[in-house]
N, CA, C and O atoms as CSV, one atom per row, in Angstrom:
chain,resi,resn,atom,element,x,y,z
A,1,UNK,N,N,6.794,13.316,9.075
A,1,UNK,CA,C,7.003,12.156,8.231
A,1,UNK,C,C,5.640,11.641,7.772
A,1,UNK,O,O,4.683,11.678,8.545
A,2,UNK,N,N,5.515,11.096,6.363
A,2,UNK,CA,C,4.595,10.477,6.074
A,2,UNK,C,C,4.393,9.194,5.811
A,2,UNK,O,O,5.104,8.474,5.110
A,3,UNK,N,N,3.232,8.854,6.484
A,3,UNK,CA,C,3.627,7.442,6.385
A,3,UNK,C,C,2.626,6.316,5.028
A,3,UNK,O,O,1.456,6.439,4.663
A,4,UNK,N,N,3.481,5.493,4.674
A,4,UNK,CA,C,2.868,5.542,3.421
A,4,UNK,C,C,2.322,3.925,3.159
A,4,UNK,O,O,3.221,3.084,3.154
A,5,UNK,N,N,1.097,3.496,2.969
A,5,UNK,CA,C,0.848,1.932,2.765
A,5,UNK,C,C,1.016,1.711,1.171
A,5,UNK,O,O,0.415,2.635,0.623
A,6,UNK,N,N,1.530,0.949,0.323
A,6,UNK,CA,C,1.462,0.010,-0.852
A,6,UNK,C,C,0.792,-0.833,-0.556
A,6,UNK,O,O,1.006,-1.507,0.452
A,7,UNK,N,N,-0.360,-1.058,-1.479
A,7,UNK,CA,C,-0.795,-2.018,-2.156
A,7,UNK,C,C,-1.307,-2.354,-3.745
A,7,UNK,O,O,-2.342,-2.002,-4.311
A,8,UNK,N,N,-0.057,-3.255,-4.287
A,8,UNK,CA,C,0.359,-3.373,-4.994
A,8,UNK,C,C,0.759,-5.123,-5.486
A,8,UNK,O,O,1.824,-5.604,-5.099
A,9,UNK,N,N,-0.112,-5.871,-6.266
A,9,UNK,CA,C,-0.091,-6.963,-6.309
A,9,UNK,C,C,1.762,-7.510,-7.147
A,9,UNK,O,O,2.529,-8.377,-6.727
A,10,UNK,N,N,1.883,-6.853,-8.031
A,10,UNK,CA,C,3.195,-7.123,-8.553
A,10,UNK,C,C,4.060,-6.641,-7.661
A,10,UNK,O,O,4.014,-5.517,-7.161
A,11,UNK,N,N,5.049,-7.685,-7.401
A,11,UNK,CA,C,5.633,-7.771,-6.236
A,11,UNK,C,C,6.851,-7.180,-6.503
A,11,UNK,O,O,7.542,-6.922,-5.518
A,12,UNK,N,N,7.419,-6.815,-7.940
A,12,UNK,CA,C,8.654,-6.346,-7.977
A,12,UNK,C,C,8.409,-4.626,-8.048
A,12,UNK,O,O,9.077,-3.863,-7.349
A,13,UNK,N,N,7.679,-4.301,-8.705
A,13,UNK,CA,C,7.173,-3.070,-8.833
A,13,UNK,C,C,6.812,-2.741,-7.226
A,13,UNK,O,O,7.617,-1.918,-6.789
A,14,UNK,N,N,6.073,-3.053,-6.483
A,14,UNK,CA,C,5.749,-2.618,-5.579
A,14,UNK,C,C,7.302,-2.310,-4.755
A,14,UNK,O,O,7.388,-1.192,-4.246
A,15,UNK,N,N,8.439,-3.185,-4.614
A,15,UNK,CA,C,9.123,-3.021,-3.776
A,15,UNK,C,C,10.194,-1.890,-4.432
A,15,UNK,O,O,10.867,-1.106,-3.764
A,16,UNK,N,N,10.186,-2.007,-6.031
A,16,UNK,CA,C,10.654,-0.787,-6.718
A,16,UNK,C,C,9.820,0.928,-6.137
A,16,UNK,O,O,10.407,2.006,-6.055
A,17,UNK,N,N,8.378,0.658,-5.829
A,17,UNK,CA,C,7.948,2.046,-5.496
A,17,UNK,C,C,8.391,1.962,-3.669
A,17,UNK,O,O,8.031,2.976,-3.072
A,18,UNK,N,N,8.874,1.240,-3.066
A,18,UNK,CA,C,9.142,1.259,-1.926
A,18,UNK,C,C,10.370,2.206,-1.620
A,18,UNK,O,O,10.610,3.101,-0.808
A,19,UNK,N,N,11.143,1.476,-2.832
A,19,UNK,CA,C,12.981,2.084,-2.893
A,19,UNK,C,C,12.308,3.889,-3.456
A,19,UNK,O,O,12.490,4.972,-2.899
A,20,UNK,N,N,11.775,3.668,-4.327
A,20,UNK,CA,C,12.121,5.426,-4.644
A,20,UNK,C,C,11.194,6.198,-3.569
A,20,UNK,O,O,11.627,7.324,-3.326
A,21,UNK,N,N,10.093,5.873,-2.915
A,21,UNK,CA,C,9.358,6.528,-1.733
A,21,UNK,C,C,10.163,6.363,-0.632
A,21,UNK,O,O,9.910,7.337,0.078
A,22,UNK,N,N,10.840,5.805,-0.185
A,22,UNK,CA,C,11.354,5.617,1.087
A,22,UNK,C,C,12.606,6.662,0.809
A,22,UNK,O,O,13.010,7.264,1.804
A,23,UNK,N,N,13.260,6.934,-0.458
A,23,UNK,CA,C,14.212,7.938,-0.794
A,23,UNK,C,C,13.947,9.253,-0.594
A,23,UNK,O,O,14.801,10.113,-0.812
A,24,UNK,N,N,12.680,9.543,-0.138
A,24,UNK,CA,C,12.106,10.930,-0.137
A,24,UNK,C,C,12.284,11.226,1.200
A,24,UNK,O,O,12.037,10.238,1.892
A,25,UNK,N,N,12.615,12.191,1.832
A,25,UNK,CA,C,13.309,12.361,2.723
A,25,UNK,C,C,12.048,13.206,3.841
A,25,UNK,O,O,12.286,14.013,4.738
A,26,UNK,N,N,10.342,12.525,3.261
A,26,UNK,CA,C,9.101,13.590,3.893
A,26,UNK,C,C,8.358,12.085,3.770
A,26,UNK,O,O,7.160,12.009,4.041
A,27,UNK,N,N,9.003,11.059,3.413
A,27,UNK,CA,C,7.710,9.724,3.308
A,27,UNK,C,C,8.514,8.521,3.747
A,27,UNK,O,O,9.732,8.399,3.617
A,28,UNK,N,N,7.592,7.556,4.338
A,28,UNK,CA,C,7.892,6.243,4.514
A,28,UNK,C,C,7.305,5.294,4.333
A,28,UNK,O,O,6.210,5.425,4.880
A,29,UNK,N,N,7.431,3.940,3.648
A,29,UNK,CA,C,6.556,2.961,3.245
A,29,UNK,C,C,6.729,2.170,4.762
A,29,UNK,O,O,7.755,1.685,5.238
A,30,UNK,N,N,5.610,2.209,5.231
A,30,UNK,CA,C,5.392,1.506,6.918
A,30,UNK,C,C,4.756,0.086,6.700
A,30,UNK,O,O,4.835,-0.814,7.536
A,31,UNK,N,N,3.984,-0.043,5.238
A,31,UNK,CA,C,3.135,-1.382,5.201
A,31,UNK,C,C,3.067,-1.732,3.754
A,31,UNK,O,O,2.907,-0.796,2.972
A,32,UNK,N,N,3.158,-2.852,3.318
A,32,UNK,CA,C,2.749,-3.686,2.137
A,32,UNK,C,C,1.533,-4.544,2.275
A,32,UNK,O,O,1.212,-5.166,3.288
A,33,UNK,N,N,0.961,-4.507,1.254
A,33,UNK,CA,C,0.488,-5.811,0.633
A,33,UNK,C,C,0.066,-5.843,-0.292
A,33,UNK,O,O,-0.191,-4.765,-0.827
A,34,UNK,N,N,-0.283,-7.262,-1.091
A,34,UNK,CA,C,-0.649,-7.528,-2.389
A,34,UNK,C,C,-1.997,-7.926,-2.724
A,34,UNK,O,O,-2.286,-8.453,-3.798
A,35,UNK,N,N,-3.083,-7.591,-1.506
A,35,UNK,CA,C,-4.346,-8.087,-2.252
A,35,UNK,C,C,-5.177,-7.181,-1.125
A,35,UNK,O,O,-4.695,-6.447,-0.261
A,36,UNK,N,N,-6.508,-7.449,-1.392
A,36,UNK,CA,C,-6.948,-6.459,-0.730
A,36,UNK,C,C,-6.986,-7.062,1.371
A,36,UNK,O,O,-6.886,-6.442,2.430
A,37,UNK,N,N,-7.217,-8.783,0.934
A,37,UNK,CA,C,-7.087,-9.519,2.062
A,37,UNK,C,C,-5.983,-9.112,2.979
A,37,UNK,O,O,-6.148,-8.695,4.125
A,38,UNK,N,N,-4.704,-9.292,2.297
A,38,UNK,CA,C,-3.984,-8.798,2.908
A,38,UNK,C,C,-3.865,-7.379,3.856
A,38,UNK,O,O,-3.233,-7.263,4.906
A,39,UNK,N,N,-4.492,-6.571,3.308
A,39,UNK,CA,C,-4.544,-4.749,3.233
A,39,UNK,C,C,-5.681,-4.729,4.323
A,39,UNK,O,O,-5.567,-3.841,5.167
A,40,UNK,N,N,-6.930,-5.709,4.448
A,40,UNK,CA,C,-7.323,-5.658,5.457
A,40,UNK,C,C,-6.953,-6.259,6.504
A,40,UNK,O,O,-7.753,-6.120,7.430
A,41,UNK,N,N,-5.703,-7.120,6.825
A,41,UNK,CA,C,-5.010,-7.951,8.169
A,41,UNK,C,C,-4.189,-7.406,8.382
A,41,UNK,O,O,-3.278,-7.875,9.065
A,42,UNK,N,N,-4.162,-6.092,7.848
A,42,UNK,CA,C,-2.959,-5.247,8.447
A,42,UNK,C,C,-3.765,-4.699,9.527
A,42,UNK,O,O,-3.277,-4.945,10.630
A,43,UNK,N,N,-4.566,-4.205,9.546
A,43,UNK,CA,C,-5.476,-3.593,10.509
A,43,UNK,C,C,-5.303,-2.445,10.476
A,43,UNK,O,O,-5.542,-1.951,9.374
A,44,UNK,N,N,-4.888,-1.584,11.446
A,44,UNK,CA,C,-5.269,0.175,11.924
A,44,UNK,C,C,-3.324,0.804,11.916
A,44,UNK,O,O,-2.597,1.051,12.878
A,45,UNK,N,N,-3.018,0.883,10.323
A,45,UNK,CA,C,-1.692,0.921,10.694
A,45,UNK,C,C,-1.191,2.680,10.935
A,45,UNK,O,O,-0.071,3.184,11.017
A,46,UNK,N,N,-2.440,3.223,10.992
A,46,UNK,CA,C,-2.076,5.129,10.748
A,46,UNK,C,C,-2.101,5.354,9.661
A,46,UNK,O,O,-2.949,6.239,9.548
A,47,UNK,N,N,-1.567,5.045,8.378
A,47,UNK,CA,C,-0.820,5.545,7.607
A,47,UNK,C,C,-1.803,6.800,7.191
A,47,UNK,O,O,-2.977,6.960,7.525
A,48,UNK,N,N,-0.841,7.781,6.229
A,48,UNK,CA,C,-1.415,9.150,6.257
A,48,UNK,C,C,-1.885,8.817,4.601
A,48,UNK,O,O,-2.944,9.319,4.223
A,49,UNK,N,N,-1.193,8.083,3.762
A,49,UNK,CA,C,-1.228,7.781,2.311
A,49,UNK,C,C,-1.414,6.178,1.730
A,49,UNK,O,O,-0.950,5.194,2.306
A,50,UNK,N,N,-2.070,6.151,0.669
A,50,UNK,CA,C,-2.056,4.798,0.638
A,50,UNK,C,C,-2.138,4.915,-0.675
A,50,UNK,O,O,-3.016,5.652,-1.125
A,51,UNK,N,N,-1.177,4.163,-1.647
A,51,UNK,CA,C,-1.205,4.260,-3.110
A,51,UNK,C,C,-1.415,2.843,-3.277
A,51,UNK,O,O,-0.785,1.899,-2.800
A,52,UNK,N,N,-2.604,2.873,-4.182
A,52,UNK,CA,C,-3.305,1.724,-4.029
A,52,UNK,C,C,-3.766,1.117,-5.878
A,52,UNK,O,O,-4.305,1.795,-6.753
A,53,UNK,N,N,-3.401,-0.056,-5.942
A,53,UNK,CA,C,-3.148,-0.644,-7.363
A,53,UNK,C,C,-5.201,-1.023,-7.232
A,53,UNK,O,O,-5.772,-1.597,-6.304
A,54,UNK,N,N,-5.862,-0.413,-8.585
A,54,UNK,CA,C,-7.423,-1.051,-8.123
A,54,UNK,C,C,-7.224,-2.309,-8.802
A,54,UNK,O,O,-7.935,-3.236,-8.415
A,55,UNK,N,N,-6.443,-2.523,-9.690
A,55,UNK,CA,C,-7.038,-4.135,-10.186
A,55,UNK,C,C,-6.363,-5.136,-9.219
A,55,UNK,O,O,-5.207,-5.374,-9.566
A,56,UNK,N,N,-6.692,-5.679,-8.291
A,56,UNK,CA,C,-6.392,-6.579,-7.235
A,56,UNK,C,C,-7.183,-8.123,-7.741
A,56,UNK,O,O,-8.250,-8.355,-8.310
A,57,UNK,N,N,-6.023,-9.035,-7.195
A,57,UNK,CA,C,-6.347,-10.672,-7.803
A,57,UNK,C,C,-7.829,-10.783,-6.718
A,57,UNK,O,O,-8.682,-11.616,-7.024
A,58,UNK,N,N,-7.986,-10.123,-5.790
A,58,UNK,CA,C,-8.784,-11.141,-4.909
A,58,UNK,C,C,-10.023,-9.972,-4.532
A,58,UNK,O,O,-10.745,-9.977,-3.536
A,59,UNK,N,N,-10.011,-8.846,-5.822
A,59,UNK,CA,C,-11.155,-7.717,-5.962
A,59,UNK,C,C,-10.413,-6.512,-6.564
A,59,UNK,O,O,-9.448,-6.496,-7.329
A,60,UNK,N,N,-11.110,-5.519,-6.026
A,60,UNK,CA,C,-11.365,-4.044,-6.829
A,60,UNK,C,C,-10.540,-3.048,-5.145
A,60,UNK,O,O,-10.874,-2.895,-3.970
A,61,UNK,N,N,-9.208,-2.558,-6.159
A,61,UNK,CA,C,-8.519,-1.763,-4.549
A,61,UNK,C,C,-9.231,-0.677,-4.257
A,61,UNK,O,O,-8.932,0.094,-3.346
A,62,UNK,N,N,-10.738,-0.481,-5.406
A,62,UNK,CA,C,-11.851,0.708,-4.428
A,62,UNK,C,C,-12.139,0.126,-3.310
A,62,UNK,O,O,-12.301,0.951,-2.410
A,63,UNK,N,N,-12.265,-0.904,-3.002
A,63,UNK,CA,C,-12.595,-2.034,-1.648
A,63,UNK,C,C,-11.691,-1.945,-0.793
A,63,UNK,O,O,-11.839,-2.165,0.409
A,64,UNK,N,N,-10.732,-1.632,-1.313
A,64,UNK,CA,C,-9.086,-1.365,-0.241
A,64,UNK,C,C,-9.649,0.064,0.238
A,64,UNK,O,O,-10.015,0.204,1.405
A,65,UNK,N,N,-9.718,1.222,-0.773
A,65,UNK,CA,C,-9.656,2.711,-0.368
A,65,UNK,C,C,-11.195,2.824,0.554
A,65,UNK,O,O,-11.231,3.681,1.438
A,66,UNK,N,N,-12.379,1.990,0.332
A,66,UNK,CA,C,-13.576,1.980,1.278
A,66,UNK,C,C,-13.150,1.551,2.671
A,66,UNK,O,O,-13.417,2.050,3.764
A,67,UNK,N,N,-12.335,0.376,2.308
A,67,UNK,CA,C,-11.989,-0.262,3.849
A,67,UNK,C,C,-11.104,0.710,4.746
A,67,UNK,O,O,-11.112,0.616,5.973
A,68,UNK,N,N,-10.373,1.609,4.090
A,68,UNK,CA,C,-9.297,2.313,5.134
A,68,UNK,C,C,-10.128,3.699,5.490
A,68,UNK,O,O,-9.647,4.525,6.265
């Protein structure tokens, strides 16, 4: 199984890529969030994937993909 983080500031879209990833029967969305703050108080969640939105309200999600 793969496990999969969103971060993704639009909140409907994000939970729309939740429904069609979680439908895949090799992936799982294990974590959300919408800013990069958030993405770092998740802490050490494993995940194997992280599809990551870069224009973030509270920075740049290259700051998300450095931090993980």
């Amino acid at each position: 199984m793969n496990r999969v983080l969103l971060v993704e500031d639009h909140d409907s879209f994000k939970e729309s890529l939740a429904i069609v990833i979680n439908g895949e029967p090799d992936f799982e969305v294990v974590a959300q969030a919408g800013s990069v703050e958030e993405t770092k108080a998740l802490g050490d969640i494993g995940a194997d994937v992280a599809l990551v939105d870069l224009g973030l309200p509270d920075g740049d999600g290259a700051d998300v993909i450095w931090h993980l």
